[in-house]
Phi, psi and omega in degrees: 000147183221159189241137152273107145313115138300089223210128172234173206244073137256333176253039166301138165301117165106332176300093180242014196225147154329308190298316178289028180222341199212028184318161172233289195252145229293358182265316169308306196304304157335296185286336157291345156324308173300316156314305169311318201272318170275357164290322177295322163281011201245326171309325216260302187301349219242298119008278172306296195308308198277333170297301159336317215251010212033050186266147198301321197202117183263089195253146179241161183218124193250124177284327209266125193047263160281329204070010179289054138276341171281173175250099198303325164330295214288320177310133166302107183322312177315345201264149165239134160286125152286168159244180176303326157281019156254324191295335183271353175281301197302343188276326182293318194257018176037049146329313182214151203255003173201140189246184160188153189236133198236127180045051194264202196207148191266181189298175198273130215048039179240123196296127206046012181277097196307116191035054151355110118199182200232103201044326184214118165254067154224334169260323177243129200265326176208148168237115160209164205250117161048075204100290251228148187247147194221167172242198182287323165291353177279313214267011174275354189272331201290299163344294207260002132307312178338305169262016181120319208298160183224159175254143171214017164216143154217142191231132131174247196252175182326305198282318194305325190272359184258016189261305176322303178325308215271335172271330186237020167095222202252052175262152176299132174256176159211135185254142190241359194181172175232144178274134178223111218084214168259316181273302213240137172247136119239143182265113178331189192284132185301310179309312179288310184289328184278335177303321179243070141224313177332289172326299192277354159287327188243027134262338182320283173328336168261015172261347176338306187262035183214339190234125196277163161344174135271156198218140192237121158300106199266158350278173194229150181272160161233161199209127173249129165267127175253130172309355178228181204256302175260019123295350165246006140300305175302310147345292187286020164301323189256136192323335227234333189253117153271151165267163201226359198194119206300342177234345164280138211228161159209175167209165198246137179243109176242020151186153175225126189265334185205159185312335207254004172287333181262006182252279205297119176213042149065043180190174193289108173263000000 
């Protein structure tokens, strides 16, 4: 059995601040340093527990942003990293039989959701599918579901695992921290948090057959709201996206082939 890790850093352990996730000046940079150096543990923990459990081959991915965020050092040797231009092949040609996301964070307008949004919070105010309002754990199940694949671990602060829940059943979660407010965290005990990510990574493995795909109903509308007027000038440059709104734009989906069918909608993410 093989697993993709997925992993981004705003619902990492210790990561409590704007700033370790967006630095601006060289005392912040520090402090995302640091963020980095706990994405690799909280990565690293995740890595055992799923090895510990016996699954054959663990590949990681950095989500988060450009994705240059890992300390390739740092990685637990058992792990093969993907890059970005790889890691979605492994999901197309069904490589690996299970996913799990390491430091997500929930959608956009969720109350105490430690740095809250949905793919871009400078650009985008809502995202939904066929309706319905979703965050980054939908659209990463909605993808890697496409292809078989089921999510069956999620790590990050309170609202990311209970959004996980509400979207993909009764998979392990593990919570490292709480949001208070939007901008500021506390993170259980570092010591504490990588034991249930370990943990809830190494019972993980035993839902392969119990927790299904996300399997999505196509074809489908996706409906974007932009914090400005003119992101969705920009949107409707393209044939296939209409607006529906001064800021809102959609577009209809009868299949999804790559991560980016349900994203890309021609404006700043």
């Amino acid at each position: 059995m093989n697993v993709l890790i997925m992993t981004d850093l705003e619902g990492i352990t210790n990561v409590d601040s704007y700033y370790a996730v967006w630095p601006q000046t060289e005392e912040q940079k520090e402090e995302a340093y640091r963020a980095r150096q706990d994405l690799m543990r909280d990565v690293n923990a995740a890595v055992a527990g799923f090895i510990d459990a016996g699954v054959d081959h663990v590949y990681v991915a950095d989500g988060h942003y450009a994705g240059k965020n890992f300390i390739h050092e740092m990685l637990d040797e058992r792990a093969e990293f993907l890059s970005r231009d790889v890691w979605e092949s492994y999901v197309t040609e069904r490589k690996v039989d299970i996913h799990a996301e390491i430091g997500s964070h929930s959608m956009a307008g969720t109350l105490n959701g430690f740095l809250d949004h949905s793919q871009s919070s400078n650009a985008w105010f809502d995202f939904k599918f066929n309706g319905k309002s979703y965050g980054e754990i939908f659209h990463s199940a909605a993808f890697v579901g496409a292809y078989d694949i089921p999510i069956v671990m999620v790590s990050g602060d309170v609202t990311a695992c209970e959004q996980a829940r509400q979207v993909l059943g009764d998979i392990e979660t593990a919570v490292v921290k709480r949001g208070i407010g939007r901008n500021k965290a506390v993170s259980v005990p570092s010591e504490e948090a990588r034991r249930r990510i370990y943990e809830a990574a190494k019972r993980s493995v035993k839902l392969k057959d119990k927790i299904k795909p996300l399997k999505v109903h196509l074809p489908a509308v996706v409906t974007v709201t932009y914090m400005r007027t003119d992101f969705c000038d920009e949107a409707i440059l393209s044939d296939k996206i209409h607006r529906i709104g001064p800021r809102t734009v959609e577009k209809y989906i009868d299949k999804i082939e790559n991560f980016e069918d349900m994203l890309r909608m021609n404006a700043p993410r």
